[in-house]
N, C-alpha and C positions, 0 to 999 in steps of 0.2 A: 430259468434261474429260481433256486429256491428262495422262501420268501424271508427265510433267516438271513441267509447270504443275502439279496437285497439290499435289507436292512442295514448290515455290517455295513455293506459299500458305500451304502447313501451317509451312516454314519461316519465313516473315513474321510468322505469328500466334507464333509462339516468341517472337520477337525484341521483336515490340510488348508479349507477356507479359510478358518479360527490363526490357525497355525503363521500363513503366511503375510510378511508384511505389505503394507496398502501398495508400499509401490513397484510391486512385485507380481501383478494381478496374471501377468503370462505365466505362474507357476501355481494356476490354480484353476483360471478357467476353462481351460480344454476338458478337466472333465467335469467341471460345473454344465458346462453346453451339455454333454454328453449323458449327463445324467437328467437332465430337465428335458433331454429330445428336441435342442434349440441347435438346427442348424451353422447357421450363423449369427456374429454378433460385430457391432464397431461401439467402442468403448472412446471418449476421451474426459480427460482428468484436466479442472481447470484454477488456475490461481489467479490473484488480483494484475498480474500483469499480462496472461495470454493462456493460450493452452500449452502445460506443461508436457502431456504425455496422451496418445490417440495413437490406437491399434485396433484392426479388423484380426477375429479371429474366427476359422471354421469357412464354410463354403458359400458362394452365392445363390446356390440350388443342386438339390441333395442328389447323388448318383452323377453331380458334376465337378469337375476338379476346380475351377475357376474360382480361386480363395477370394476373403471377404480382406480387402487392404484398407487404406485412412480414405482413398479417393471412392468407396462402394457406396452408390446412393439409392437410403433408404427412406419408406413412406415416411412420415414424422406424426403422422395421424393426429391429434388431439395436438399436439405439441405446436401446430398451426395456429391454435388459438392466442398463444404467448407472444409470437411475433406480429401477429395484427395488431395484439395488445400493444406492443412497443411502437408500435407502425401509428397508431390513433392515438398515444399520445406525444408522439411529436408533431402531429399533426394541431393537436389541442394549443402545445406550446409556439406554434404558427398563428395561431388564434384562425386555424380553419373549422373549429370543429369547439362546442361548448360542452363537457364533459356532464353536466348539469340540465343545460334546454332537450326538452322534448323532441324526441327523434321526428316526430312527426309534424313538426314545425318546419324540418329539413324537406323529409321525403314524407308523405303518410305509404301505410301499409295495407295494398289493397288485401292481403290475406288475412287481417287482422280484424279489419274495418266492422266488422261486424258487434266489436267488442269495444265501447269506447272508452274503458280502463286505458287500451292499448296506449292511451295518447297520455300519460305521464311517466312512459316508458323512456330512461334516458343511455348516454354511452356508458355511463359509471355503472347503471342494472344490467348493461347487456355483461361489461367488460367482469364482474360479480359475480353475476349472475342470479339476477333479482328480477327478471322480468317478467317470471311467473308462465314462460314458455316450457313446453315438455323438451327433451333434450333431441327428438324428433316427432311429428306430428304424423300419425295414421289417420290418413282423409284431411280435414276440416283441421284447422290450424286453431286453435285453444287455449286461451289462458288455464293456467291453473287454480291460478289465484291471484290477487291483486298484488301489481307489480311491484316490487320496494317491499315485500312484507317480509320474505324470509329466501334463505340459499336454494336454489336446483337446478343442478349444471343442465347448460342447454345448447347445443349447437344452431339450434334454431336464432336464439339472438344473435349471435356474430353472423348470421347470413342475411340479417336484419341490418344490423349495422355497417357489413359490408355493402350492401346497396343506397345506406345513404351515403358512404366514405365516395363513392365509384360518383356517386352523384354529382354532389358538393365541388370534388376535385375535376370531375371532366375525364379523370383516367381511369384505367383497370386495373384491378387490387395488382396483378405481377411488376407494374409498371412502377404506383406507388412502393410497390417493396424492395422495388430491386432499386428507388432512387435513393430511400430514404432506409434503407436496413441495409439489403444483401453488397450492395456496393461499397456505400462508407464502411462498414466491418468486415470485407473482405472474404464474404462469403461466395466464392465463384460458383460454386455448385451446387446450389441452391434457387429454388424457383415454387412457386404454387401451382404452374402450369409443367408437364411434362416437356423438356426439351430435348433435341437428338441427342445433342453433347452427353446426354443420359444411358445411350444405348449400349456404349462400349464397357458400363462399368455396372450393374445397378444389383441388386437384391432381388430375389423371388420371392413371393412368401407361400408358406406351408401352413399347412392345420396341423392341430396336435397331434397326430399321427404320424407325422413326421414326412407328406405328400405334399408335392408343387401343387399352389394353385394359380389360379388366371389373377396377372399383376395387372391394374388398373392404371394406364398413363393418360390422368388427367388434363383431358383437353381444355377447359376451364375453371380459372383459377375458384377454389373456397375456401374463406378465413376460418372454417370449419375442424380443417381437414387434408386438404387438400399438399400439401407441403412435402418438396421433396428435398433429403438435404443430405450431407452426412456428418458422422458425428465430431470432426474438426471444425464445421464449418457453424453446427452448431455451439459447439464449444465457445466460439468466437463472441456468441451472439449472448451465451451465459456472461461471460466476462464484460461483456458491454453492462447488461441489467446491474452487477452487483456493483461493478462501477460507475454507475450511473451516466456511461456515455451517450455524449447526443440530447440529453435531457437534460433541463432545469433543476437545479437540484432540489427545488419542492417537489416539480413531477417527481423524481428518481425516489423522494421520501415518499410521499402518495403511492407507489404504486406498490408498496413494500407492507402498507398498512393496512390490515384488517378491516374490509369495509361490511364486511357480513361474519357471522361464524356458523361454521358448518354443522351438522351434525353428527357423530362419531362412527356412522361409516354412509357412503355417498348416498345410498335409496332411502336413509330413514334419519329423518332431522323430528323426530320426535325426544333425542337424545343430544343437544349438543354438545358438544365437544370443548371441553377446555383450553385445549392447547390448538386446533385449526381452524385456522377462517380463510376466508379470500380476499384476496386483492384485487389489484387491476390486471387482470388477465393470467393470475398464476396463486397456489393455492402458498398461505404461511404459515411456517410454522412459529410457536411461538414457547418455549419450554425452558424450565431452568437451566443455564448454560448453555441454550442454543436458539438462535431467531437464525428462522435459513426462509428458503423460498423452495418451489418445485412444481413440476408437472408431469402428469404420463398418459398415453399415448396408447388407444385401441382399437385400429382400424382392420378390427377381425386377428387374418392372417398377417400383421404388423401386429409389431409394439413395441414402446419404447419407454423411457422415463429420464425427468431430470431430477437435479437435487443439489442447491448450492447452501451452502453453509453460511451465514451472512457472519456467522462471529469467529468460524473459523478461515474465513474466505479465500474457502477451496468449495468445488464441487463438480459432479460426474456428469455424465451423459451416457447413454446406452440405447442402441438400436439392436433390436434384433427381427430377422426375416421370420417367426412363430409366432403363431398361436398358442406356445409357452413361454414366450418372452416373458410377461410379469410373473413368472414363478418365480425368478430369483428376486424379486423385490424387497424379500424380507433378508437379506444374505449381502446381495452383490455393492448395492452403494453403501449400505453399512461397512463394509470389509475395507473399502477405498477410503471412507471418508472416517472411518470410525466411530460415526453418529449411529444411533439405535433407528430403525425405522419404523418403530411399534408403532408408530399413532397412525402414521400415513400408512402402511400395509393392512392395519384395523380398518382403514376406510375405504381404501378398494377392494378390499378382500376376495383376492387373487389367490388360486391354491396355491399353496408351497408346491417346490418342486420335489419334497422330499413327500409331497400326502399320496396316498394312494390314487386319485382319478386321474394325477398326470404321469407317475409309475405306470400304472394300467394302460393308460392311450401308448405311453410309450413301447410296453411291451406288446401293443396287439397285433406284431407282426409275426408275432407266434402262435396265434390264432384265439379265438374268445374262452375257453377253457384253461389254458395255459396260462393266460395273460389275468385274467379275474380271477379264475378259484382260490389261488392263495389270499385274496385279500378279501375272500368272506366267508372263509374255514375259521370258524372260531376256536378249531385245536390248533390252531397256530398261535402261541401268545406271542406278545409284544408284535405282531403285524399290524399295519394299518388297516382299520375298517372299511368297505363302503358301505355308505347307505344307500336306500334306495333312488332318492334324488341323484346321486353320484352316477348309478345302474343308467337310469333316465338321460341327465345329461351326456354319459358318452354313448350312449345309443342316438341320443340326437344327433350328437358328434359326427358319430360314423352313418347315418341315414344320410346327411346334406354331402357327405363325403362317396356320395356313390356305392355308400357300403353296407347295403338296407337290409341284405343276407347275415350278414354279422349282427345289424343292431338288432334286428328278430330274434337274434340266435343268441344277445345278451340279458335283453330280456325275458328270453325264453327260461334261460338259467335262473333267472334275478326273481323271478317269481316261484322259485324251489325256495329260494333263502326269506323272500318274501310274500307269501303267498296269501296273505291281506291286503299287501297293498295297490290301493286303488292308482294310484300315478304309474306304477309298471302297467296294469294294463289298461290306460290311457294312451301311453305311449306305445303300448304292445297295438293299439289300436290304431294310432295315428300313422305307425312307420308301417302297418301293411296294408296302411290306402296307399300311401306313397309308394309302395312297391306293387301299385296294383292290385293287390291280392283283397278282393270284396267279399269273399265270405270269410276269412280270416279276421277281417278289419270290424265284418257284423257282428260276430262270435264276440271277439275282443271288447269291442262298445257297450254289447248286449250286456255282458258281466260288470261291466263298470257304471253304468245307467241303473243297473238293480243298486248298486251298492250307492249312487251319488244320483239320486232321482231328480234333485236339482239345480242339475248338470244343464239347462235348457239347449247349449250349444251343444253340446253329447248327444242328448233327446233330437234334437233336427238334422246330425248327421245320421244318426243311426232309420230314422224314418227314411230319410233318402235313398238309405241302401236295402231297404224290406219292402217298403210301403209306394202302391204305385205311384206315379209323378204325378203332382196337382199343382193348376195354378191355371193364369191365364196369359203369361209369353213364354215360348220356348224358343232357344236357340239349337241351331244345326251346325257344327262343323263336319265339312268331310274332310276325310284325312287323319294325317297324325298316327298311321299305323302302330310306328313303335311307343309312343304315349302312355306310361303307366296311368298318371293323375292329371286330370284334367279339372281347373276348378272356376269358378269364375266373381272375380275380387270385382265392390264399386262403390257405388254411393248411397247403394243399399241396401249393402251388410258390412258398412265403417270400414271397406275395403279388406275386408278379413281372407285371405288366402286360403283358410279351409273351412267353410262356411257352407258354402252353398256347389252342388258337385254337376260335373258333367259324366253323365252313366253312356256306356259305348252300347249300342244297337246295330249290328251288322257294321257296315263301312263308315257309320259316321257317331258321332258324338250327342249328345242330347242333354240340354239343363232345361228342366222347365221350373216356373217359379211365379207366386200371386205377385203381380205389383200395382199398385194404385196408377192412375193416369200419371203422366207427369215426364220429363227426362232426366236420362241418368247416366252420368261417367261410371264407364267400366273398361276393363280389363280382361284376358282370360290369363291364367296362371297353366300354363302346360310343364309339369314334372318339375314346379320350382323357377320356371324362366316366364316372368310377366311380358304380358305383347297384347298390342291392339288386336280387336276382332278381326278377322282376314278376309270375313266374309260378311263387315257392315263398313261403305263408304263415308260415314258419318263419324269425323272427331274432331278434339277440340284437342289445344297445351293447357295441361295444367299449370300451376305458378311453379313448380318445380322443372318444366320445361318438357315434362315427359308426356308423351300423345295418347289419349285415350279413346278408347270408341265414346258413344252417343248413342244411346237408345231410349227412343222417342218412345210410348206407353199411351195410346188414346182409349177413350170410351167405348 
């Protein structure tokens, strides 16, 4: 496709967007999906008395006919975090649960323990998001900063609070939720643990490319994430929040009110934001002519998003099986509900579906030339740009996508258009260790170590693959023939996946490396898939449940 025509089309579907009315969305979004490369989607529309309107449009997984209906259950990802919220505070309004005392007055937190800030951490910072936790922990679990001081969304506190709630109560978060949510609101299908009833109907999800990936059925429930539902059933659950069903009507005010303000987009609170802050479990808005609430939802290959209007009291819900799900963020609940969604689109800053890096993913089934040159010929005016980070990201894109020949072969171009920049060949460096290719990867490092000398992570791969092995333990794997990268992630190098390398010698594998006395959880990382050592009987569960080797280090 030329990249004028593109343009035209992408500009068309704006207009037929523009064009048509909110309750009308079946004559606009077949080619809204089609244009974003969003396989499927379930949509429902909600007012103060019920859900008015929910439709599945588009397929449950691509190259298969099995359309997406109201009954199609999708991840909820992030949007999990909302119903715990509702779930903690009726529990509060039971008087099981002190929104204010110290979590650790309930349960203490042996991951934490190390830091005894942790202990004026309460449910009001987890449900905010003030408790100074990273939104996931690499290694060693870590405040940021002192709990109560400022916004940063975190999963880690709700998997906090979920094990005092599971405590306290004596039951499991599915059991709390299906007594105290999914049932009184009539959410049948709906659960935090995967059930069969699931099997006859559910959603696959794809990468930007428009490829099935491996759909995760959660065998243990997390207030995280974890949530599977669809979008009638969450619908149901919007109309409870804005009409404060189930709850006190101080809780139902409380949970509506700003207990923190964010910053004007989610990684950088150096800037807050006038108009959002968070709640108890969901982000507010707060603007002239409009107080609404919302949430969205990115569990990879899922995504989703809500958005209720509190002054017009209506609002959406949308699930979609992509990894371009939130490109319509800035378009689709605006179009339904006729509210602007600039503040909240500025804050997750999600690409449009109309920029060029999800254009380009979409089109690279045409292949890497085809699909890119028009969007970085700059005799094409008015086409969208990529930059180089754009180049970068979908070559990561297509490297974890099994498609390491194309990402090579993106940035191989991407270094024509930009042939200073040091992140194409960092990446040009990284995708052909993972594709195996070690003088390619050295070459690649080599040029980017000159140009970023203090790069130290650069500097210690690059020695790895020139410079003989030194240390004083080495591991042997044998095996693993087909094994492009072999790596070995632990306790220490902060569990870093591309850190420290296993180099192949005949039949078997080899990492040798200095380490002081001492023991140490690890891991080996083979082509992307983490696994205990195979050939050391020594491991321990981490706090996240997952099995690591143990490697003992004496004198």
């Amino acid at each position: 496709m030329k990249p004028n025509l593109l343009l035209f089309l992408l500009l068309l579907i704006a207009q037929l967007v523009h064009a048509q009315k909110a309750t009308r969305p079946e004559a606009y979004l077949p080619l809204l999906l089609d244009s974003a490369g969003v396989p499927g989607l379930s949509m429902a529309v909600i007012g103060p008395k019920g859900v008015v309107w929910a439709k599945g449009f588009g397929v449950r997984e691509a190259g298969k006919p099995a359309l997406v209906d109201p009954q199609t259950v999708f991840s909820a990802a992030s949007l999990s975090k909302t119903v715990f919220a509702y779930l903690v505070l009726k529990l509060a309004d039971k008087g099981k649960i002190d929104l204010d005392r110290p979590l650790y007055q309930y349960v203490p937190y042996r991951a934490i323990e190390h830091d005894e800030r942790y202990k004026t951490i309460t449910a009001r910072m987890v449900l905010s998001h003030q408790t100074g936790f990273p939104n996931w922990r690499n290694g060693q679990l870590n405040l940021l900063f002192k709990p109560g001081r400022r916004f940063s969304y975190s999963g880690e506190g709700f998997v906090y609070l979920q094990g005092v709630v599971t405590t306290i109560t004596g039951k499991e978060l599915d059991e709390l939720a299906q007594a105290y949510v999914f049932k009184p609101l009539g959410m049948s299908r709906s659960s935090y643990r995967w059930q069969p009833a699931f099997d006859s109907n559910y959603a696959v999800p794809h990468n930007r490319f428009g490829q099935p990936t491996a759909l995760t059925r959660y065998p243990e429930a997390n207030a995280a994430y974890s949530l599977q539902t669809t979008a009638a059933d969450y619908g149901r659950f919007l109309v409870a929040l804005l009409t404060g069903e189930g709850l006190k009507p101080a809780t139902a005010q409380a949970l509506f009110k700003a207990q923190v303000s964010t910053g004007k987009t989610l990684h950088d609170t150096t800037q807050v934001s006038a108009s959002l802050g968070w709640g108890l479990g969901l982000g507010v808005v707060q603007e002239p002519g409009n107080q609404a609430f919302w949430h969205w939802g990115d569990n990879g290959d899922f995504r989703c998003f809500a958005y209720v209007s509190r002054t017009q009291k209506r609002g959406v819900v949308y699930f979609t099986n992509s990894r371009n799900g939130l490109s319509l963020l800035s378009v689709l609940p605006a179009q339904v509900l006729g509210v602007p969604m600039n503040s909240v689109a500025d804050f997750l800053a999600y690409d449009s579906y109309r920029s060029a890096p999800v254009q380009v993913s979409r089109l690279m089934k045409k292949g890497v030339p085809a699909a890119v040159s028009p969007f970085l010929n700059k005799e094409h005016a008015g086409t969208a740009m990529l930059g180089e980070i754009d180049l970068v990201d979908i070559a990561e894109h297509l490297s974890n996508s099994s498609r390491s020949n194309q990402a090579i072969e993106l940035l191989e171009l991407g270094r024509t258009y930009y042939p200073q920049s040091t992140a194409i060949l960092q990446a040009l460096a990284f995708t052909s260790l993972k594709q195996g290719d070690r003088d390619q990867a050295a070459t690649a490092l080599a040029r980017y170590v000159a140009s970023r000398p203090d790069d130290e992570a650069a500097r210690h791969l690059l020695a790895q693959l020139t410079a003989p092995a030194a240390g004083n333990v080495t591991l042997r794997l044998p095996g693993f023939p087909a094994a492009r990268l072999i790596t070995l992630a632990g306790s220490f190098n902060n569990w870093q996946p591309l850190h420290t390398l296993f180099l192949k010698e005949g039949n078997e594998w080899r990492c040798t490396l200095r380490l002081p006395t001492g023991n140490y959880a690890y891991r080996i990382v083979v082509d992307g898939n983490w696994q205990p050592d195979p050939t050391n009987p020594n491991t321990e569960k981490d706090n996240s449940g997952n099995t690591n080797s143990v490697l003992t280090v004496r004198e």
